[in-house]
N, C-alpha and C positions, 0 to 999 in steps of 0.2 A: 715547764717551758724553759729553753734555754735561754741565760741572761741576754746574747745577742738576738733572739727575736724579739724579748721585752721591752728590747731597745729600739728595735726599729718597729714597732708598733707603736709601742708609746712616738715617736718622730711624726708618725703618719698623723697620729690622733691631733697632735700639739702643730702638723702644718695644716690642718682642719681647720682651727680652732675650736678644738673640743677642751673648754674652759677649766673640766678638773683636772687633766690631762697637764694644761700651762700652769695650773697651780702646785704639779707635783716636778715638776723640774726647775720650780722658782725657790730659790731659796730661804732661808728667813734672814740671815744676813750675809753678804757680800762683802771680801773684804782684797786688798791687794794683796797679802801673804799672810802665813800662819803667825809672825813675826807680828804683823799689825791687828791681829784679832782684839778686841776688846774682852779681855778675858774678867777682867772686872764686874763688866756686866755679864757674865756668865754666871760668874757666884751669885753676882746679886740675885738673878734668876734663879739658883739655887740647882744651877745645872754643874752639876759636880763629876760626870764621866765624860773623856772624851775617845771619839774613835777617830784617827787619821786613815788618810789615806797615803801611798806613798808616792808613787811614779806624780810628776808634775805639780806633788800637792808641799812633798817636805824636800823631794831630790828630784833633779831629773832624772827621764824614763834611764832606767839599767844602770845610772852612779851610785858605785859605794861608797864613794871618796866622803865621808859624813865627816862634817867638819865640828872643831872644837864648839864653835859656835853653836850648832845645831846640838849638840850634845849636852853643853850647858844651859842652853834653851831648855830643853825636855829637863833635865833633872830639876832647875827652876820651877817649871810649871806641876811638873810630878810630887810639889809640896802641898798643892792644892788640890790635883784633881787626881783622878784615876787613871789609867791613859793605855789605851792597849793601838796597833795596828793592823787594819784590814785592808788586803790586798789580792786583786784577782789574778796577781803576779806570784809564780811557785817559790818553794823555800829556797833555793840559793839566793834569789835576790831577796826576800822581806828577810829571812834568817838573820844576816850582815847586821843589817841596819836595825833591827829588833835589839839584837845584842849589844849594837854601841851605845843606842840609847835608852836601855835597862827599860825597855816595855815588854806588856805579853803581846802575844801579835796571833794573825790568822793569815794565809796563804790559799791562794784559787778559794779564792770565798764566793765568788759567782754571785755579787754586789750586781744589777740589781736585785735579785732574790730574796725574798725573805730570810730564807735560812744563816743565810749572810749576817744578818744582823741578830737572831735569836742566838745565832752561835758565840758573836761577840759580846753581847747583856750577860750572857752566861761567862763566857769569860773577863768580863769589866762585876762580874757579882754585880748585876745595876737592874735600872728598870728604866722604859722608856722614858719614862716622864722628866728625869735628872741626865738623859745622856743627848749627846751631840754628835755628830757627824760632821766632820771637815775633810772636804776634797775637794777637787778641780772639775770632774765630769758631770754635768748635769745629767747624763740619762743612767750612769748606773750610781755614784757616789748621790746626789740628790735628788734624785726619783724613788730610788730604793728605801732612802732615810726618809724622806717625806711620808713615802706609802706607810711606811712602821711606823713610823709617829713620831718619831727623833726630830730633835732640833736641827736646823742644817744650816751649815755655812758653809758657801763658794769662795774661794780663792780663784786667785789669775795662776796660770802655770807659772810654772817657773822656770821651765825652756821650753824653745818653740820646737824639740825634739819630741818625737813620738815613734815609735812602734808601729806594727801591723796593726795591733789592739786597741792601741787607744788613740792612734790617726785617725781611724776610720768614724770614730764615736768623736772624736773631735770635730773632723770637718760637718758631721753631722749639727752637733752644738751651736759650732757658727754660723751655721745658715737658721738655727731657733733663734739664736743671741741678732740677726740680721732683724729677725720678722719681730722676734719683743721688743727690738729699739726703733722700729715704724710704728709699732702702734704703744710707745709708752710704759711699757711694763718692763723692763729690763734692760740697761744698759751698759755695756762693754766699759768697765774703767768708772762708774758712777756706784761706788761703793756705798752701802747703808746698813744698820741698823734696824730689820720691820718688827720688831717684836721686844 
């Protein structure tokens, strides 16, 4: 099944309220940027690989401009964890950004799919149970990682710039992020820790 129908299926089920459905696009924690993740309690968890995401999660959609900061960030955090990059975006744009900040990475990984993610364990040498997912779109970056069994943390984008790609899966987003903040389960800017 192609990632974009997974997506708009999964939409349909989750404005049903088809219950596992909302539990596979809810994250396990929520945070305002990569920057602010509790990485701490990630050890303590004993979750030692991470997989990013890139457009809206580390840069915005189609910047290569990777700044000192983000570069020293990653090599910082690369003393502790694993860290590779998956993106449903081709090699010119993840290639750049891989190379600045000395990760292995994946391209048109067709997240939410499964394959997406066996191919990344396989490249983080990991297993589900110690890795994590961090990105911004709830239907393929944590729908995807939910279904596989991966830990997942949502970030806020980090510009209100989008693409053909990932407009469309966004405007989708915000009308779930609309419906989970009326009844309770999920709110815009109400950052947490569930796990």
């Amino acid at each position: 099944m192609s990632k974009n129908i997974k997506m708009l299926k999964c939409f349909m089920k989750v404005m049903q309220g088809d219950e596992e459905e909302t539990k596979l696009v809810t994250p396990d924690m929520y945070a305002k940027n990569v920057f602010s993740i509790n990485y701490h309690l990630l050890k303590k968890k004993r979750l030692k690989n991470l997989i990013f995401d890139i457009d809206n999660t580390i840069l915005p959609v189609n910047d290569i401009n990777i700044s000192q900061e983000l570069i020293s960030f990653f090599k910082k955090l690369g003393k502790d964890f694993n860290i590779c990059i998956v993106s449903n975006n081709n090699k010119d744009r993840v290639l750049p950004v891989a190379k600045a900040i000395e990760t292995g990475y994946m391209y048109k990984a067709g997240k939410p799919n499964k394959e997406a993610f066996d191919k990344a364990l396989i490249l983080l040498d990991s297993k589900k149970e110690n890795t994590v997912m961090i990105g911004d779109q709830m239907l393929s970056d944590i729908k995807g990682a939910n279904e596989y069994g991966l830990y997942t943390i949502m970030v806020d984008p980090v510009s209100n710039k989008h693409d053909i790609k990932t407009g469309t899966s966004r405007i989708l987003q915000k009308i779930i992020m609309n419906k989970f903040a009326k009844k309770g389960i999920f709110k815009e800017k109400n950052y947490y820790d569930r796990k």
